[in-house]
C-alpha positions as CSV (number, residue, x, y, z in Angstrom):
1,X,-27.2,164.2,207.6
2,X,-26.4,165.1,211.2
3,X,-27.7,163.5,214.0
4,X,-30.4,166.0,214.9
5,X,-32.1,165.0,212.2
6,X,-32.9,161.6,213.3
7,X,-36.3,161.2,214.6
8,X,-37.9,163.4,212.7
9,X,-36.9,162.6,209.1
10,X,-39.4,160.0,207.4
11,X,-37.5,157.0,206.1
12,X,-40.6,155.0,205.1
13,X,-44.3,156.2,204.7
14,X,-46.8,153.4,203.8
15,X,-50.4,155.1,202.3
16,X,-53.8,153.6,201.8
17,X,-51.3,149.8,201.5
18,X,-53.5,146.8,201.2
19,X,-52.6,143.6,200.6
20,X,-55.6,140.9,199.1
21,X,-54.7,136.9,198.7
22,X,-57.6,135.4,196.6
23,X,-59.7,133.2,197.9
24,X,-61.5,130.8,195.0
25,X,-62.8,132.7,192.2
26,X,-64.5,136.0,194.0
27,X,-63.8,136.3,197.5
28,X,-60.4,137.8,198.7
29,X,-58.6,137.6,202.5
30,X,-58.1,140.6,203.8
31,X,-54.2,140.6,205.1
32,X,-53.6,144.0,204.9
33,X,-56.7,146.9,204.8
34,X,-56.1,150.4,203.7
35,X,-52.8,150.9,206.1
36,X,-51.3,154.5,206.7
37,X,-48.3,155.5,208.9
38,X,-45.0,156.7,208.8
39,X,-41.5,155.5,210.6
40,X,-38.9,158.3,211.3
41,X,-35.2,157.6,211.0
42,X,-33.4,156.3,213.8
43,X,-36.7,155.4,215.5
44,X,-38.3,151.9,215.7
45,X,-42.0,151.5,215.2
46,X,-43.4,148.4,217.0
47,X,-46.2,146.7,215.3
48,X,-48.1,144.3,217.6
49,X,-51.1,142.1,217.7
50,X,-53.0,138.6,217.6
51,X,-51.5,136.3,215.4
52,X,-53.2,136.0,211.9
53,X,-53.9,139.9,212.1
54,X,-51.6,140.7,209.1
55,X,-48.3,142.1,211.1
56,X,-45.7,139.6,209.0
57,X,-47.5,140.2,206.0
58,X,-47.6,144.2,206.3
59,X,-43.9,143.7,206.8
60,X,-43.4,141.6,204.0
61,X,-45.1,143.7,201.6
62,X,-43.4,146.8,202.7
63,X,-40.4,145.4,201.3
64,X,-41.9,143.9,198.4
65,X,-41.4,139.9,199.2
66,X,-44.9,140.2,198.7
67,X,-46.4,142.6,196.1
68,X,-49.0,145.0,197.4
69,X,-52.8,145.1,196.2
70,X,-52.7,148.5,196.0
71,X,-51.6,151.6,197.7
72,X,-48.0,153.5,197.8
73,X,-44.9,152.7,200.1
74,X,-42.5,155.7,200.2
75,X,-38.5,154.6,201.0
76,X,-36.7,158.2,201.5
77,X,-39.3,160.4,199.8
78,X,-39.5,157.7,196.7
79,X,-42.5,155.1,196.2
80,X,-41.4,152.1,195.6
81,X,-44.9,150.5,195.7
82,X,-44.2,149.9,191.3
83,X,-40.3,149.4,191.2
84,X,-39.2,146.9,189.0
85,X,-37.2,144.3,189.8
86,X,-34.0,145.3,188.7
87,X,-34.6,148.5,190.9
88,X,-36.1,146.3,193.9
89,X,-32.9,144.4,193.9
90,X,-30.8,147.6,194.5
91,X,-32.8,148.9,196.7
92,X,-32.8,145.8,199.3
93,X,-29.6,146.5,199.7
94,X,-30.9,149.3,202.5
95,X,-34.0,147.1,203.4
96,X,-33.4,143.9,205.1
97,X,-35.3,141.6,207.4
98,X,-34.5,139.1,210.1
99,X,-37.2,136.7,210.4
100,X,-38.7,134.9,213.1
101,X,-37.8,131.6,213.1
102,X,-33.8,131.4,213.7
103,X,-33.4,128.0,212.2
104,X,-35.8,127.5,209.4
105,X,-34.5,131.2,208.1
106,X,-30.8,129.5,208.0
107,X,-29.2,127.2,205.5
108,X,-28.8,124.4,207.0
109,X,-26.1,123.1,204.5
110,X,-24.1,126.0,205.0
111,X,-21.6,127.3,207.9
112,X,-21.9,130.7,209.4
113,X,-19.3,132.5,207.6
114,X,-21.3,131.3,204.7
115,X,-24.7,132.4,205.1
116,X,-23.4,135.8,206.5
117,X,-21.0,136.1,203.6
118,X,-24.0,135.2,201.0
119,X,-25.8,138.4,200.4
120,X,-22.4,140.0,199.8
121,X,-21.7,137.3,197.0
122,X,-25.2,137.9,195.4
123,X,-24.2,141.8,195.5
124,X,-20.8,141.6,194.3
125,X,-19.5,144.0,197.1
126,X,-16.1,143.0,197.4
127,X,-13.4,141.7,194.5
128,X,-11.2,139.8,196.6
129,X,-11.8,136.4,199.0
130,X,-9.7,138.2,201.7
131,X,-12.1,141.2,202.5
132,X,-14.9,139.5,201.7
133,X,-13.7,136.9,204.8
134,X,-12.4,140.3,206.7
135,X,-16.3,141.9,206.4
136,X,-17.8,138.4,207.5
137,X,-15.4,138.0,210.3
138,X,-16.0,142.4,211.3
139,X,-20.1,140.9,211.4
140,X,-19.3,138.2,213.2
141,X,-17.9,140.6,215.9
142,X,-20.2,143.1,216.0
143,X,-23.2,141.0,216.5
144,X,-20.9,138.9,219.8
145,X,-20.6,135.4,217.6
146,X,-17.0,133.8,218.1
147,X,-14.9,133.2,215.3
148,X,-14.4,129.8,216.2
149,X,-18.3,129.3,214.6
150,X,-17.4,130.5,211.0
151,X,-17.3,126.7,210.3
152,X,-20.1,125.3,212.1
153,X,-23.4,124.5,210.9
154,X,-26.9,126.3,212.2
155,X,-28.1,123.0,213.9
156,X,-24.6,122.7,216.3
157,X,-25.9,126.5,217.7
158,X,-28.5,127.3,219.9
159,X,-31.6,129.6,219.5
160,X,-29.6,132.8,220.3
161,X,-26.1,131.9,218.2
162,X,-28.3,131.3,215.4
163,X,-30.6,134.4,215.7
164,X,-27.2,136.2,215.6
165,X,-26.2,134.9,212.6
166,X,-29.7,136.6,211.4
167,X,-28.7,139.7,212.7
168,X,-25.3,139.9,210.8
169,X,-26.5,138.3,207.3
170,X,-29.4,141.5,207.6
171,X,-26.3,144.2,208.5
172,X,-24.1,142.9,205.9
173,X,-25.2,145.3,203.2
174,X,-25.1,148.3,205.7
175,X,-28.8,148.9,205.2
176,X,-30.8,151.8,206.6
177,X,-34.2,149.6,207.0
178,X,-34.4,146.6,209.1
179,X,-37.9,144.7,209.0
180,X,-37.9,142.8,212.3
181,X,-40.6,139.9,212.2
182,X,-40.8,138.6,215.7
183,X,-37.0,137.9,215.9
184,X,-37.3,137.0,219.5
185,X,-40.5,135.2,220.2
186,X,-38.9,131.6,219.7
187,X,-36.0,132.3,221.8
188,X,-35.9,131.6,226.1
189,X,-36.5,135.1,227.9
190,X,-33.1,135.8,228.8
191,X,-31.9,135.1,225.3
192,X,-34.6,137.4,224.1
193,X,-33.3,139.9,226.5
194,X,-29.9,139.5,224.6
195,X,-31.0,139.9,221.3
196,X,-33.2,143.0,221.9
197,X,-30.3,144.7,223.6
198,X,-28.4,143.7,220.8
199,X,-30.6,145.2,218.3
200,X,-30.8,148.4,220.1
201,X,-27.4,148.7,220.6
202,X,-27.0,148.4,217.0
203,X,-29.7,151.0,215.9
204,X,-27.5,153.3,218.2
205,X,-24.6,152.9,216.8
206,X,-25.4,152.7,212.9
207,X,-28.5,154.6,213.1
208,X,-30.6,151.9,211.9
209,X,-34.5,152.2,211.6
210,X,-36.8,149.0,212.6
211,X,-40.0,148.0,212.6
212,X,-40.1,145.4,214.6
213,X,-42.9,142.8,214.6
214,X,-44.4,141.1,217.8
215,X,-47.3,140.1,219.7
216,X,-45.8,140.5,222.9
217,X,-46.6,143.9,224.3
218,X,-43.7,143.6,227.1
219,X,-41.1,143.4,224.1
220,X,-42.6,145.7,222.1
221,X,-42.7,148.2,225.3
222,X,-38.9,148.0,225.9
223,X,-37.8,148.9,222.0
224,X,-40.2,151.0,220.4
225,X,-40.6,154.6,220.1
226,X,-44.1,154.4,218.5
227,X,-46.5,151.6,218.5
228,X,-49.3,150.5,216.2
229,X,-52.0,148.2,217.2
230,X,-53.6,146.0,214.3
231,X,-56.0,143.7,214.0
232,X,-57.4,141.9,211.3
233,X,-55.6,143.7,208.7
234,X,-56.2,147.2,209.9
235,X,-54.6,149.4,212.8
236,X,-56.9,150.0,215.1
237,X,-54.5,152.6,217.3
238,X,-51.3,154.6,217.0
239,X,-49.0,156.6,219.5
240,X,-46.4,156.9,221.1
241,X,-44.9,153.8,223.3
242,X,-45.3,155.5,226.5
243,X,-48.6,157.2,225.6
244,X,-50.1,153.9,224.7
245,X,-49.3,152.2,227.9
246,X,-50.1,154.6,230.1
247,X,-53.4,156.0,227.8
248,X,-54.6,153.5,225.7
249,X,-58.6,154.4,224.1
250,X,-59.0,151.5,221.6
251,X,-61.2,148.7,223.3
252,X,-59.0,146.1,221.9
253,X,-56.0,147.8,222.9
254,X,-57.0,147.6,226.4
255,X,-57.9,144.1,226.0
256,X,-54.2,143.3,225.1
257,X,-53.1,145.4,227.5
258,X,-55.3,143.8,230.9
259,X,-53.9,140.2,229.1
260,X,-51.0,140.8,230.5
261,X,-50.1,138.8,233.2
262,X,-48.5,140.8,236.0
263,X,-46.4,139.0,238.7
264,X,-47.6,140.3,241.8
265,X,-49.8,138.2,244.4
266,X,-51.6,140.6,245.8
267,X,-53.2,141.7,242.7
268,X,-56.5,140.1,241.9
269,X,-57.7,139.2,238.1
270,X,-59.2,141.9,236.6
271,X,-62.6,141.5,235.0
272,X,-62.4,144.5,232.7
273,X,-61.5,143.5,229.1
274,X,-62.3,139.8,229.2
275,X,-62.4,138.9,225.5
276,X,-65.8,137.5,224.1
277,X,-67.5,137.0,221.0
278,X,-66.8,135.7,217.3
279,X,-63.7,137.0,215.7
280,X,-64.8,138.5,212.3
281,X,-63.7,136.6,209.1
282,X,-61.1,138.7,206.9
283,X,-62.4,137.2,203.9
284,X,-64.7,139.4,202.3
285,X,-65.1,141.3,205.8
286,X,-68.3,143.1,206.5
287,X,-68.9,146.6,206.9
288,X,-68.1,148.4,210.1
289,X,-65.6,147.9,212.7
290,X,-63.8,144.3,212.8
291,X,-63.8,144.3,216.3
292,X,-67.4,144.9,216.6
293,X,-68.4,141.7,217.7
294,X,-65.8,141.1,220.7
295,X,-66.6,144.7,222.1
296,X,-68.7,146.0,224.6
297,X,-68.9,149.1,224.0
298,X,-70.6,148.6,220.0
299,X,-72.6,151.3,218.8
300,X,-75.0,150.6,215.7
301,X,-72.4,152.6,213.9
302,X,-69.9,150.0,214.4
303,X,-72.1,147.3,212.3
304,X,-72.7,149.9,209.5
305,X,-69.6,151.9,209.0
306,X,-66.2,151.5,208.7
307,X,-64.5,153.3,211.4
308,X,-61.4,155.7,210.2
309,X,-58.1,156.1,212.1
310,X,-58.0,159.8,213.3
311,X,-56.3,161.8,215.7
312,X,-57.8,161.6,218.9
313,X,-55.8,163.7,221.2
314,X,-52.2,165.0,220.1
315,X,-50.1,162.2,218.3
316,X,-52.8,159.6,219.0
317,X,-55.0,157.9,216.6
318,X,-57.6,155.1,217.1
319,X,-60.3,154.0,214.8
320,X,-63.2,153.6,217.5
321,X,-66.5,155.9,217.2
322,X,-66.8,154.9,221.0
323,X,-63.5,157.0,221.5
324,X,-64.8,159.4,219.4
325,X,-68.1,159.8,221.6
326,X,-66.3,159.7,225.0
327,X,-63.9,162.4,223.7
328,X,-66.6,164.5,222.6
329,X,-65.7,164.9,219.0
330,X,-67.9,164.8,215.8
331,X,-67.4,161.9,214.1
332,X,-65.2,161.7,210.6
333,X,-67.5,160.9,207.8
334,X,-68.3,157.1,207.5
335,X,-66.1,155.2,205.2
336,X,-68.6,152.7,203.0
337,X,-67.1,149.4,202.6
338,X,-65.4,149.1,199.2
339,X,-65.0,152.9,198.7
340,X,-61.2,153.4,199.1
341,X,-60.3,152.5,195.8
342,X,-58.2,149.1,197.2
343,X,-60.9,146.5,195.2
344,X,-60.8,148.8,191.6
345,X,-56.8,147.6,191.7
346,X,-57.8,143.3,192.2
């Protein structure tokens, strides 16, 4: 592959992907509700959100941690969505993760050299002790830990040794897909500033693909190329990074996006895009728009109708019939509750 093709080859396409916990005997929490977009190679798509609106579990499902309810996920053209395990297990070989919390994802009875060397054990990469030592210490390197920590323990680190030592267990298989759940939202600012720089850095040199996981729209504005907006279980908008910032049409996108507190004195609180209102339960949601009752710009369609994610203008999507109306178009054809097929696979 050469490098013009990054960027505008898919590496992973998630259709119609929802994922259901049960709830008692009947009623089901909506995690993850009828989910469709694609993530080009090279690129990073940012995923961002309130917390509780599904992002961690839409990640974990697109790598199969946690088995989908129903719909396809599509790794390099294949969908993986029914693989069994003995194929799942070579396939994360090019899908890892780096999870959120530096310490509680670490062993804490093992040293670094061990928990970075682990997933090559499990794999049975190398047949000798010497390059499996010569890959861990190569990992070590290329993520800026000192080889002087291959001994120590995860609690003798800080926040941002031990994040690192997430970064290089997740690039020791030389995978393609990296699933980045918040990996910097426990970590000081300038540490987080280290680590992202670090992660782009890498996806530069090894061509690595992200999604990458946060509910902090300054981070997620520094590393992604595209950005999807979710909440409660469904995206709400999709564009590009730049686009969204500078254009964003989904009420509750411009909600997160006045949240943001800018540090300038002269610039007075703005009232536009206070939130208000009940937050709609995901189990057993209603019909019509989850965001219906913080908005004020409802329609009676909202309450009724599920509202589909369409494109807008060029290369942007939102799921809001007040976008819709403002734009001037014709509405898509209301999506009844229940109808996509999602509850016939429970």
């Amino acid at each position: 592959m050469t490098d013009t093709d990054y960027g505008q080859t898919p590496l992973i396409e998630v259709k119609d992907l929802s994922k259901y916990f049960s709830i008692g005997k009947k009623s089901k929490l909506h995690a993850v509700d009828n989910v469709n977009f694609t993530i080009y190679k090279g690129k990073t798509l940012g995923v961002v959100g309130e917390s509780g609106c599904g992002k961690s579990t839409l990640g974990r499902t697109i790598l199969r941690l946690l088995e989908p309810t129903s719909g396809q996920i599509f790794f390099e053209g294949e969908d993986i969505a029914k693989y069994s395990k003995t194929r799942m297990r070579h396939l994360r070989r090019f899908m890892q993760i780096i999870f959120q919390d530096p310490y509680a994802s670490l062993n804490p009875r093992k040293t670094v050299a061990d928990i970075i060397a682990q997933p090559l054990i499990v794999n049975d990469v190398f047949d000798s002790k010497a390059k499996l030592a010569e890959r861990v210490a190569e990992l070590m390197e290329i993520v800026g830990l000192a080889t002087r920590l291959s001994d120590a323990y995860p609690h003798e680190l800080d926040g941002g040794r031990r994040q690192r030592i997430g970064v290089a267990r997740a690039l020791a298989l030389r995978p393609k897909f990296i699933v980045c759940d918040e990996p910097v939202s426990a970590l000081d600012v300038s540490i987080q500033a280290q680590i992202l720089n670090l992660l782009m850095d890498l996806q530069d040199d090894m061509g690595l693909t992200y999604m990458f996981i946060t509910h902090d729209l300054s981070v997620v504005k520094h590393i992604s190329d595209d950005i999807c907006v979710m909440y409660l279980g469904q995206i709400v908008e999709k564009a590009a990074s730049r686009e969204l910032f500078k254009n964003p049409l989904h009420p509750y996108t411009q909600m997160l996006l006045n949240a943001i507190l800018v540090p300038s004195l002269s610039r007075r609180l703005a009232k536009k895009g206070v939130v208000h209102g009940e937050v709609t339960s995901p189990i057993d949601p209603p019909p019509g728009c989850r965001f219906a009752p913080r908005c004020d710009y409802r329609m009676e369609i909202c309450t009724t109708a599920d509202p589909k994610l369409r494109e807008v203008t060029p290369d942007h999507y939102a799921a809001c019939y007040y976008v819709e109306q403002e734009l001037g178009l014709n509405s898509a054809e209301p999506e009844k509750h229940g109808e996509s097929g999602a509850e016939d696979n429970n």
